[in-house]
N, C-alpha and C positions, 0 to 999 in steps of 0.2 A: 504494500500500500504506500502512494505516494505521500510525500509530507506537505500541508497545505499552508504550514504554516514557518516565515521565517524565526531560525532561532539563537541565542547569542549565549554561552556559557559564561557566567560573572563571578570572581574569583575575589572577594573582597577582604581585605588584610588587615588588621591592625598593627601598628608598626611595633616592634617592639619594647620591651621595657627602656625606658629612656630616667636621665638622671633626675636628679631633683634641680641644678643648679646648671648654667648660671637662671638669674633671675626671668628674664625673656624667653617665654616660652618657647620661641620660636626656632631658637638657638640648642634647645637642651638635645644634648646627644643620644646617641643608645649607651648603656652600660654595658658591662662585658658579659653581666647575665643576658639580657636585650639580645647580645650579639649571636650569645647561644641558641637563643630560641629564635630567630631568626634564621642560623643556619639548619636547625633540625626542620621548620617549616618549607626549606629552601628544598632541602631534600625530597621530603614528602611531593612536593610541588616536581621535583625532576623526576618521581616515579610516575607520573600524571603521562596516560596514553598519548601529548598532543603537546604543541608551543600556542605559547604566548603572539596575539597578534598585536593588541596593545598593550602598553601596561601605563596606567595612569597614577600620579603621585603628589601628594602634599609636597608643598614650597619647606616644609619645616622639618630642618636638620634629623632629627630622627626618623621619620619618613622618605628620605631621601636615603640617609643611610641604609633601610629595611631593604627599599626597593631594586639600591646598588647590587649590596650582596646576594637579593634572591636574582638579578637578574647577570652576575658574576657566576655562580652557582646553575643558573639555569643554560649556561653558556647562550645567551639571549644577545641581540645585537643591539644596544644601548641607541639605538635610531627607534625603536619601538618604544621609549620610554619615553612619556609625557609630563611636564609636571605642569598641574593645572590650581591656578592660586585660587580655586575657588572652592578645594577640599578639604578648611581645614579645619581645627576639632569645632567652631562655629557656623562651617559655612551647611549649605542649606542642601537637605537629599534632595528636595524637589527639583532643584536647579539641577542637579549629577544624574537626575532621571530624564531629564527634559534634554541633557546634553547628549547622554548615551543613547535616547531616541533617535536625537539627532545625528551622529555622526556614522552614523552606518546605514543611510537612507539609500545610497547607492550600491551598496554591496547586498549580493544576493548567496554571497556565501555562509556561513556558519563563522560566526565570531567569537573568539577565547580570550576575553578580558581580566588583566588584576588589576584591581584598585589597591593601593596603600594607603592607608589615610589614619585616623585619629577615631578615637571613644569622643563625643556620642554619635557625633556622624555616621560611621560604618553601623554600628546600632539603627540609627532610625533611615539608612540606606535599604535595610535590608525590609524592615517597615516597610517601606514605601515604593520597592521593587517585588515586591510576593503577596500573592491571593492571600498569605495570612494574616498577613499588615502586624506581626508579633517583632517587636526589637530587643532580637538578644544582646545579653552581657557580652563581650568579647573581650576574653583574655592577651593580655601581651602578645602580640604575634599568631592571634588566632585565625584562622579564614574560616569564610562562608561560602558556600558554593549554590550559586543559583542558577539555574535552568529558566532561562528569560525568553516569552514567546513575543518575537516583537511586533508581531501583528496586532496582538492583543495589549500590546506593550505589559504586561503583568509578567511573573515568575513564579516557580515554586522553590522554596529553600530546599535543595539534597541534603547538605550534612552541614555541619560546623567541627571543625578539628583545633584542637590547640596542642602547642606542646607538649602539656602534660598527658595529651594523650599515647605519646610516645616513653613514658617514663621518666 
């Protein structure tokens, strides 16, 4: 049976654990726990049947660092990598829904997106992209995977993984 409906796999990240200091959020880095759990999600993310076609990313230093290394890690070509100032831990899921509407209006292929971004955003992202409109907690470095119909433009949440699911 044929598939009648375009569809786009959403791969959404929290970045992870980052320091307390300096004072400017925007600046605070990962710490070297952050960096661990970043690499074990990197991992996970390279046993993933498929590549990254974009990978989109908060302007804020620990976000950046997440998305370097899983995309070092995923031996990913850093031309796929976006950083979009409008994700970050205040900016708005409507707008990140309304974007990802839009930016694959001409593709009729199958798209494999990862978001990096920030608590609460990735939380009410996932709201605001799935039939179940539910925003979970996300741990340091945790992903969500959604199965996004974008005819319907809605999703259903697959799984959520964190680190500590690995031990």
């Amino acid at each position: 049976m044929m598939k009648t409906w375009k569809n786009m796999r959403i791969f959404i990240m929290r970045h992870g654990q980052a320091s307390a200091l300096p004072a400017v959020d925007a600046e605070r880095p990962l710490t070297a726990h952050g960096i661990d759990e970043v690499n074990v999600m990197a991992q996970w993310l390279k046993s993933l049947p498929f590549k990254f076609d974009k990978i989109y990313v908060s302007p804020f230093k620990r976000a950046q660092q997440t998305a370097i290394t899983v995309t070092h890690s995923l031996h990913t070509n850093k031309e796929k990598l976006t950083t979009l100032n409008f994700i970050t831990p205040s900016g708005s899921a409507h707008e990140l829904h309304d974007f990802l509407d839009g930016c694959n209006l001409d593709s009729h292929e199958e798209q494999t997106i990862l978001i990096v971004s920030h608590m609460p955003l990735v939380s009410y992202l996932v709201a605001e992209l799935t039939d179940e409109h539910t925003a979970p907690i996300f741990q340091t470095a945790a992903i969500a995977e959604i199965d996004y119909d974008e005819t319907n433009m809605t999703g259903h949440l697959q799984k959520m993984i964190s680190p500590s699911d690995f031990g």
